[in-house]
N, C-alpha and C positions, 0 to 999 in steps of 0.2 A: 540618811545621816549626813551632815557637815558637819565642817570644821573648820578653822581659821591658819592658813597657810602661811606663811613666813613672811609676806609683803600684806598682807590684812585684807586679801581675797578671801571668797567664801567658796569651797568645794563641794560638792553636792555628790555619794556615791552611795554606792547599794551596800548590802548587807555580805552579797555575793562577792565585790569587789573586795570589801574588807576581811572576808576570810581568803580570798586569794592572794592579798596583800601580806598578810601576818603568813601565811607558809610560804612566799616567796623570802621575808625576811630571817624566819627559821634554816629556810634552803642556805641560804645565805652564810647563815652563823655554824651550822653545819658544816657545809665543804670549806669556811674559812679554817673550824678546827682540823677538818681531815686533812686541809693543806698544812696545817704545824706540825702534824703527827706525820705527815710524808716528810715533811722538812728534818726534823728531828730526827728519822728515820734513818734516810739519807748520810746524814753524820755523825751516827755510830754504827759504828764495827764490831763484831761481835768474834773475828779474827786473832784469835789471842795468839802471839810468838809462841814457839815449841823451847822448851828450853832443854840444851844436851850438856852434860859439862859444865853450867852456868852462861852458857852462848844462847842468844836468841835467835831462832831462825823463823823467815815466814813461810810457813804452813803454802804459798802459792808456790814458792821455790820448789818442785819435783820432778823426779824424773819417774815417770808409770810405766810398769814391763809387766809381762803375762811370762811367766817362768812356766815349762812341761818340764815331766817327769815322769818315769813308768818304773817298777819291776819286775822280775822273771821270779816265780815260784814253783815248785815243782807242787802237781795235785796231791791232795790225800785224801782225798774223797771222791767217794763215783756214782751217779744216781743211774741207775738202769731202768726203764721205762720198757713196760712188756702190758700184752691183753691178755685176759683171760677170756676168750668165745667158745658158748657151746649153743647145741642149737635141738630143741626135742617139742614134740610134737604137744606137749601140756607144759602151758607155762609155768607153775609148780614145777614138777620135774625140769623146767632144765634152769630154775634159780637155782636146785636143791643141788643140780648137778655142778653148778658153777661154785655153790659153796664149798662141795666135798674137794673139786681140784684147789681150792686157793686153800682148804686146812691140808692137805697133800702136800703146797708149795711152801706153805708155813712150817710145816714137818720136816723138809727138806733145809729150809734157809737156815733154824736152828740149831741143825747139826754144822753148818758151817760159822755159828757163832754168831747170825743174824736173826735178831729179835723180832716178836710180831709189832713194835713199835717203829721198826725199821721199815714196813712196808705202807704203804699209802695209800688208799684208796681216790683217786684222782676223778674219774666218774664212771658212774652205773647204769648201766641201760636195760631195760626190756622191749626189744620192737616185736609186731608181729612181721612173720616173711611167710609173702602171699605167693602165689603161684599164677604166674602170668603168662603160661605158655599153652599154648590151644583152649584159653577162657578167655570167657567174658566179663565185662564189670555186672556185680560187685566179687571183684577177686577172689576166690578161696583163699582161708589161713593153710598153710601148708605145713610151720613150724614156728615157735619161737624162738627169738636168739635172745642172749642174755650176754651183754659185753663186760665185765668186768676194769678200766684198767687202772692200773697199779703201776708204783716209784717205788722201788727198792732203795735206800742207802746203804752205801757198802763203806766202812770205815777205812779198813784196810785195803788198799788198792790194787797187791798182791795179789789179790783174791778175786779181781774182777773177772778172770777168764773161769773160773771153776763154779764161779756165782751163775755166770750165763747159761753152762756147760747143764747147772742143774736145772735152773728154771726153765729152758727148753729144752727139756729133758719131755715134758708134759706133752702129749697130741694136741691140748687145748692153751696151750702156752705160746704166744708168738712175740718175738723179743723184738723192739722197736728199735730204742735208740738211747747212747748211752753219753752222757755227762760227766766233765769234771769240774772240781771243787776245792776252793780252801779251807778247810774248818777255822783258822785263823785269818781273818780278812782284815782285821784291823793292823798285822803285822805287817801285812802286805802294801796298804797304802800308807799307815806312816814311814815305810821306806820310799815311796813313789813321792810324798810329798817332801821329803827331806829332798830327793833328787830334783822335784819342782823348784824348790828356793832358790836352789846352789845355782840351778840355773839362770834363775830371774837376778839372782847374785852377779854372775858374770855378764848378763847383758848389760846391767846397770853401769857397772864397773867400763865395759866397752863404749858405752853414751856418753857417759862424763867424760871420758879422757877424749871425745873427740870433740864434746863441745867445750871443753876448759874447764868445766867444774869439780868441783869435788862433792862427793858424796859424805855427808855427815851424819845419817841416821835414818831409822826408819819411820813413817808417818801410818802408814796401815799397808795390812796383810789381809788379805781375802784368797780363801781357798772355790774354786770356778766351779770344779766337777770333776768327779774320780770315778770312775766306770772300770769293772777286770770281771775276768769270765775266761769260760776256752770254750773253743767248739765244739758240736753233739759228733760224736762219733756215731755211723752208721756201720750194725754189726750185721753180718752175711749170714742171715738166717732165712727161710723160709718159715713159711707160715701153716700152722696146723700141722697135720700129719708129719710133713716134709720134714720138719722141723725135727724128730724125732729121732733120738739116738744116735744127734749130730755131736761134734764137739768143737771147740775153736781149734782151727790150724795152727796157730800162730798164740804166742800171749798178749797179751793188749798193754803197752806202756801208758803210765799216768803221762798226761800231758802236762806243760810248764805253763800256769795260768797269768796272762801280763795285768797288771793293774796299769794303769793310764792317770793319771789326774793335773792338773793346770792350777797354778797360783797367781795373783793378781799382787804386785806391791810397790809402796807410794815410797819413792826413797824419799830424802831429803836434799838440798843441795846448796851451794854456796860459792 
């Protein structure tokens, strides 16, 4: 292919050159637009003033504080975590037997006002248990155990030492370990967060006045993370037999369960 050049020379190029020519001048027209649209870019804002009062403030003006907060509530709830193990020599019989104690412990919880929706089935086992003493492999079956364990919720907290009193009451009953609880948790941490703010309130307050400003309003609020619970109580039981026809020494007090939570907030300033 030719062509006639600006001073009435004649060009001679291929076919290959002229499609590398036409997309180097597309490239060209290309990043000239993407350079207007950076350009253009560049000189808007998309930062609009906050307005309080009929005042304009910039949204850059802030002072950022991480407010903590916690409260104290007394439990009213208490989950007691117990097994139920038996162990007989047909595995049939010792499911059969593992049911007759947990309608025995449900008989019992009833009479103290505790429903069978109150208890829990948490997980269920069947192993076999071999006998490995003066054998050889492949082990004899000696017995099967069948683990039953269960969460009892107790509403009334009152009632947690005569609760324990009965369910190891059982030879096949061993009591684990026992929890408490809020039934209202949302009361709990909107008190923890009202105490986060007030906090995050007076740091704010402390900042300004040391660096000269004044706080005019708020720009955002973000709540971080709220975490409450208490600790498992470990109850002085023996296990199986031992366990039997024990009672608690002592009453067991509901513990006071703390909520914890943290707020994030963007004051204003001027």
């Amino acid at each position: 292919m030719n062509f006639l050049n600006g001073y009435g020379k004649v060009w001679y190029i291929t076919y290959e050159e002229v499609i590398f020519l036409n997309t180097k001048i597309l490239g060209g027209i290309v990043l000239c637009s993407f350079g207007l649209l950076v350009i253009a870019a560049c000189g808007t804002s998309d930062k609009q003033p906050i307005v309080i009062d009929g005042k304009n403030y910039s949204p850059d003006n802030t002072i950022t504080v991480v407010g903590t907060g916690n409260s104290k509530m007394k439990a009213d709830t208490g989950y007691l975590y117990a097994d139920v193990t038996v162990e007989q020599k047909d595995s049939k019989e010792a499911q059969q037997m593992a049911a007759d104690t947990m309608d025995e412990l449900y008989n019992s919880l009833r009479q103290m006002g505790i429903n069978n929706k109150d208890v829990e089935t948490m997980n269920y086992s069947v192993e076999m248990v071999r006998d490995y003493q003066n054998q050889k492999p492949p082990y004899p079956i000696k017995a099967y155990r069948v683990q039953n364990s269960i969460k009892i919720t107790i509403d009334d907290v009152k009632e947690i030492s005569d609760v324990i009193d009965s369910v190891a009451n059982s030879p096949y009953v061993s009591v684990n370990n026992l929890a408490f609880d809020l039934a209202d948790k949302e009361k709990a941490e909107n008190e923890a967060i009202e105490n986060a703010t007030e906090n995050a309130k007076q740091k704010a307050k402390l900042i300004a006045k040391k660096l000269g400003v004044h706080i005019q309003g708020i720009k955002s609020v973000e709540i971080l993370k709220t975490n409450n619970g208490g600790d498992n109580v470990r109850i002085p039981y023996a296990s199986g037999l031992e366990s039997a026809n024990k009672s608690v020494s002592a009453p067991i007090s509901a513990q006071n369960i703390k909520t914890a939570t943290s707020v994030e907030v963007k004051f204003l300033v001027d």
